[in-house]
N, C-alpha and C positions, 0 to 999 in steps of 0.2 A: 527730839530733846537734845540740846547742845549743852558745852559744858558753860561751865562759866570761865570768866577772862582770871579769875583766880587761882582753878584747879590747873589748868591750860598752863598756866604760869610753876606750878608747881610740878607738874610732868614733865616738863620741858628742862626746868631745874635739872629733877633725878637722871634723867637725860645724858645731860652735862656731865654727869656724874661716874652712871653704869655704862656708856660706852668707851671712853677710855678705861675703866677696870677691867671690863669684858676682852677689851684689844690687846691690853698687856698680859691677860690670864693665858690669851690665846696664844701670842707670842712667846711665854714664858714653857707652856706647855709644848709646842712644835720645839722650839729649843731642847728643851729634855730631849722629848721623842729622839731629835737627832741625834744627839749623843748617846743617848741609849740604840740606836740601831749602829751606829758606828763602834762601840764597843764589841757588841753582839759580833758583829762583820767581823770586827779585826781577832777577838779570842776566841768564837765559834760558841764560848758558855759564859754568862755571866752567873753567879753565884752570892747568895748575904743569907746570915740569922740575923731573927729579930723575933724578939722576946718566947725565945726557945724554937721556934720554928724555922725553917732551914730551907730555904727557897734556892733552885736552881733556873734557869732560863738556855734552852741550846735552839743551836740554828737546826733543821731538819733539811737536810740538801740530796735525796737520794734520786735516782733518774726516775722512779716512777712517780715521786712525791716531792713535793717541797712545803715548808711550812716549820712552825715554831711550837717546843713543845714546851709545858710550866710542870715542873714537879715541886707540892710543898711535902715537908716531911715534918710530921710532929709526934710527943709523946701519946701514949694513950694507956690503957689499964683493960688487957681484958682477959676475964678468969680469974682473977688476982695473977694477972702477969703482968710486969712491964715488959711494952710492944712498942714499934714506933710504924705510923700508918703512913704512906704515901701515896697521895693524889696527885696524878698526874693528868694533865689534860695538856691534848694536841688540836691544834689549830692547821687547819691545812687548807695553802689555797689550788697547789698544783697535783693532782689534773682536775679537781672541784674543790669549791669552799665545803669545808666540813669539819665538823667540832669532836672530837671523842676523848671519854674520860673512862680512867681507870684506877681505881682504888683496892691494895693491897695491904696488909699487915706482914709483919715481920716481928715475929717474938721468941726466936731462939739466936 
């Protein structure tokens, strides 16, 4: 079953369309990337809050390991205490890839 010379016509269209959007997304995203690993490089942490949350990002460069860790920190309520919780997760690719996450509270 083949298509027809109209749909054919109209894929081709979308075509036109979604590969340059696709090429510039790609482009626009490698760009970040770079400047986000150049900043990482040059301060060793990058750091921002965003909507009460409190994101850290550090290099991890130790002689048995290398690799980059995410710590977020946010409010939370437990006991009727205010606490603030942080999740951290490490990405490691030196001397194996491997993922580990760790979540703590902190309420005094």
């Amino acid at each position: 079953m083949s298509e027809s010379p109209r749909s054919a016509a109209r894929a081709r269209e979308r075509l036109k369309w979604i590969a340059p959007i696709g090429l510039a997304l790609l482009v626009v995203c490698m760009g970040c990337f770079f400047f986000f690993a150049i900043g990482l490089t040059a301060r060793g942490e990058l750091t921002t809050s965003v909507a009460g949350t409190d994101f850290r990002l550090w290099a991890i460069s130790e002689r048995r390991q290398s690799g980059v860790g995410l710590q977020r920190m946010y409010p939370v309520q437990k006991d009727g205490q205010a606490c603030t919780r942080a999740d951290v997760t490490f990405f490691f690719w030196r001397p194996a890839l491997s993922i580990d996450s760790v979540t703590s509270d902190n309420c005094g």
